[in-house]
PAZAPA-4460 file (N, C-alpha, C; in steps of 0.05 Angstrom, whole numbers, plus 32768, in hexadecimal, padded with zeros to 4 digits):
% residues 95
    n_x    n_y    n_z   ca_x   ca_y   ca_z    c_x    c_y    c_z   seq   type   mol
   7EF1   814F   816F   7EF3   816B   8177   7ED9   8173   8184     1      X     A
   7EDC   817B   8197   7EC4   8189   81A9   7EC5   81A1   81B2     2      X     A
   7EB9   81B3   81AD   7EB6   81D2   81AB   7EAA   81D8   81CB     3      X     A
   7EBA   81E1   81DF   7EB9   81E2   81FB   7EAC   8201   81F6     4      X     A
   7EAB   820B   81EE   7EA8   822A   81F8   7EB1   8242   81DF     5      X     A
   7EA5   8258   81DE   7EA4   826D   81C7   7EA8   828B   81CA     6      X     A
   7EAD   8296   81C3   7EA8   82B5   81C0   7EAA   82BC   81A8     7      X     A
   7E95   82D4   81A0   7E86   82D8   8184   7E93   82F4   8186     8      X     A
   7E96   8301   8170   7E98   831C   8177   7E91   832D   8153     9      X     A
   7E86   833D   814E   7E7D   8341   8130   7E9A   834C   8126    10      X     A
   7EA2   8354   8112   7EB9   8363   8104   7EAF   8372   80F9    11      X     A
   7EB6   8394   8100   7EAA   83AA   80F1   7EBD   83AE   80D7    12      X     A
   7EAB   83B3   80C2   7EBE   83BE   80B1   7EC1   83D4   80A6    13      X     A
   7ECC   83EE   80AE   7EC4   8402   80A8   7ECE   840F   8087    14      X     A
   7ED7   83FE   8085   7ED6   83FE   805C   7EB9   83FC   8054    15      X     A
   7EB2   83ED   805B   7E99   83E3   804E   7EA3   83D4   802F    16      X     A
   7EB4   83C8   8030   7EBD   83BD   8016   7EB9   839B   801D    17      X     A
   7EB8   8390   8036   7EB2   8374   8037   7E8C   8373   8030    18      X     A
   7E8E   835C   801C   7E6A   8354   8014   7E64   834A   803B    19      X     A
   7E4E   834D   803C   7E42   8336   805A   7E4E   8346   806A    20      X     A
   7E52   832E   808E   7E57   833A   809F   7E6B   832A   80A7    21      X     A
   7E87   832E   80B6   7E93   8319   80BA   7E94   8317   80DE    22      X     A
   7E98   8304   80E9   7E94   82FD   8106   7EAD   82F0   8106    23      X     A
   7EC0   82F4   8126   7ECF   82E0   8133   7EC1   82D3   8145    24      X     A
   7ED1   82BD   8142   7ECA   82A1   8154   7EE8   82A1   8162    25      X     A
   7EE0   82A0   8182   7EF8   828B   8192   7EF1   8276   81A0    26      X     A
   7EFC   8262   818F   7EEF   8247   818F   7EFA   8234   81A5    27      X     A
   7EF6   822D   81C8   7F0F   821F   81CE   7F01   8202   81C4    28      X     A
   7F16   81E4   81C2   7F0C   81D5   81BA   7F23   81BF   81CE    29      X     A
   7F15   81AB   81CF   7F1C   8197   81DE   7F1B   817D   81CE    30      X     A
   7F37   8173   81CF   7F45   815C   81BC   7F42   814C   81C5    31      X     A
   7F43   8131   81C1   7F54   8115   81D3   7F6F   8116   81C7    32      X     A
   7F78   80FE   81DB   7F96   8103   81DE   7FAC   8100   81BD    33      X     A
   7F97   80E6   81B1   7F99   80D9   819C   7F97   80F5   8185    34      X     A
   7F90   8105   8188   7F91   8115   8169   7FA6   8126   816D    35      X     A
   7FA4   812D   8148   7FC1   812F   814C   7FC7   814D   814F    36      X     A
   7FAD   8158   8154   7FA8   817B   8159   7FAA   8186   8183    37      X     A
   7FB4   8169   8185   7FAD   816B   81A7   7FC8   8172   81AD    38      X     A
   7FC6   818A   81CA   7FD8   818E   81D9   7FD4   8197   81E9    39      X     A
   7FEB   8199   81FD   7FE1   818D   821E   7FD4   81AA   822E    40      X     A
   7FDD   81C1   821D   7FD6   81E1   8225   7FC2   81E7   8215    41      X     A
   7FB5   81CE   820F   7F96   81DA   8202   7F99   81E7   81E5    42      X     A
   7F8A   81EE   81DB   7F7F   81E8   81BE   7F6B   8200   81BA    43      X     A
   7F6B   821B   81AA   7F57   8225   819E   7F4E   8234   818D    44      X     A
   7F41   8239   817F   7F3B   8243   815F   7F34   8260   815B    45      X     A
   7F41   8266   814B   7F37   828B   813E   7F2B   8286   8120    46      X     A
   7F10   828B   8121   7F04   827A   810E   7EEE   829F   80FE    47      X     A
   7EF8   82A4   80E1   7EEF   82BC   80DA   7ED4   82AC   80CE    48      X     A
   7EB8   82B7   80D2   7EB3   82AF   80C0   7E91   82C3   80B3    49      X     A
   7E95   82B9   809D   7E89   82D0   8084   7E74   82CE   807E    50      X     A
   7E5C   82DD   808B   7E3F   82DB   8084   7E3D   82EF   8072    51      X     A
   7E1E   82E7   805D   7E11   82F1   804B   7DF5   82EC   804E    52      X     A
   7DE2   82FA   8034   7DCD   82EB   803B   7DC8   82D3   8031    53      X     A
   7DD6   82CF   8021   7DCF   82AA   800E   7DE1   8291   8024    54      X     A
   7DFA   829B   8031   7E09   8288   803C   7E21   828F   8058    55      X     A
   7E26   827F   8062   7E3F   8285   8075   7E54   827C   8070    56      X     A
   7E74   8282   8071   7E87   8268   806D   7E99   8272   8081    57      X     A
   7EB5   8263   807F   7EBB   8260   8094   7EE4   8276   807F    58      X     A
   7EE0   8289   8082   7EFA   829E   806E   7F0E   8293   8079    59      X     A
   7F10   8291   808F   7F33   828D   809F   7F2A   8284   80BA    60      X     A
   7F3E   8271   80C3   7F44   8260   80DA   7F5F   825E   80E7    61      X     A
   7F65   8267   80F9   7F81   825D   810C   7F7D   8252   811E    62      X     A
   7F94   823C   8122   7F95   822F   813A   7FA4   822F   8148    63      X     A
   7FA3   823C   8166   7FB5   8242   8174   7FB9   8231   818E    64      X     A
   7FD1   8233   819C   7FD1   821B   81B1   7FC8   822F   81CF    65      X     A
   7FBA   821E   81D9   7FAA   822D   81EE   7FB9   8243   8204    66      X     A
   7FCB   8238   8213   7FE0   8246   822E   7FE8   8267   821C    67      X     A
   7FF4   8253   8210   800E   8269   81FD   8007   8276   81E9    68      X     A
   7FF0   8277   81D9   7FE1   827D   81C8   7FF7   827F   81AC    69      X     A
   8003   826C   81AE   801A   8262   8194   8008   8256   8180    70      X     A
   8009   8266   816A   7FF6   825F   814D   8009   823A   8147    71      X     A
   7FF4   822F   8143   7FFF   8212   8142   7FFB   820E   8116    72      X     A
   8005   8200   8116   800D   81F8   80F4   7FFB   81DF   80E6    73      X     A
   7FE7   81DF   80F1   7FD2   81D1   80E5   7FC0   81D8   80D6    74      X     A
   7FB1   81C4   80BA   7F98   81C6   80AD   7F88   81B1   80C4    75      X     A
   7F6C   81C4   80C1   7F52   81AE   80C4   7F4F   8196   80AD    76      X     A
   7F3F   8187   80B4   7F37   8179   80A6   7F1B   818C   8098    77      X     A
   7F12   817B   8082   7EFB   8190   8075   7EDD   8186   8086    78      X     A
   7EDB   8167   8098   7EC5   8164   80AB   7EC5   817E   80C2    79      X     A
   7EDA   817A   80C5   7EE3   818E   80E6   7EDA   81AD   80D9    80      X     A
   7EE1   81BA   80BF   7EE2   81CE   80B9   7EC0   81D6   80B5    81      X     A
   7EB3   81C0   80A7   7E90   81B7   80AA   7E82   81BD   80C4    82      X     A
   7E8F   81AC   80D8   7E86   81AE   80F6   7E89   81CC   80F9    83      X     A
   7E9F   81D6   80F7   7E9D   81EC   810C   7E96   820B   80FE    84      X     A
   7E98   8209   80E2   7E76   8209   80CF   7E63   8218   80E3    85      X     A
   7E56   81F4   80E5   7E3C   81F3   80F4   7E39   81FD   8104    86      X     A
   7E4B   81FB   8118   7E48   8206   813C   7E53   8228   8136    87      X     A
   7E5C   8235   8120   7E5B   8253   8125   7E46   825E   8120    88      X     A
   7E35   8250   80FE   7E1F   8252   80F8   7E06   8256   810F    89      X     A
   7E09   823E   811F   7DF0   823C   8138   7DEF   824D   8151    90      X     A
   7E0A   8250   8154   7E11   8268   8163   7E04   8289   8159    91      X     A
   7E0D   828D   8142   7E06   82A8   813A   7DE4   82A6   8136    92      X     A
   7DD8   8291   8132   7DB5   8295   812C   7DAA   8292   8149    93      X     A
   7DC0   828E   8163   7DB0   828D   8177   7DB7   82AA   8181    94      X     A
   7DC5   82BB   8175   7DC9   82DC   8187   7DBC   82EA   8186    95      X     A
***
């Protein structure tokens, strides 16, 4: 899985009842042909995820198919869910 491209955007909450801050990610990502998350209208992620000050994680994830933006019926694996972790993490400490 290779993370082609992003858009960050913060989530206000005007409850003020969520702890932290929560951010969307639109993740597009680029497959080979061989996995079994690949399709031919492209591939990309709605990825919630939940900062504090001790930690970040990753609350909710969808995967949608690129053209048609048809929510597709897959789990990550828990490496892939690690990776892209990482790359929202590095993203948000570079804004």
């Amino acid at each position: 899985m290779n993370i082609t491209r992003h858009e960050v955007d913060k989530i206000n909450d005007p409850t003020g009842i969520l702890v932290g801050e929560r951010y969307e990610f639109i993740l597009d990502i680029d497959l080979p042909e061989d996995d079994e998350l690949y399709n031919e209208n492209g591939v990309y992620l709605k990825v919630i995820l939940a900062v504090d000050e001790n930690s970040a994680r990753i609350a909710q994830y969808y995967l949608f198919e690129g053209n048609t933006n048809t929510p597709m019926d897959f789990e990550l694996e828990d490496e892939e869910i690690a990776a892209i972790k990482e790359y929202c993490t590095k993203q948000l400490a570079s804004l």
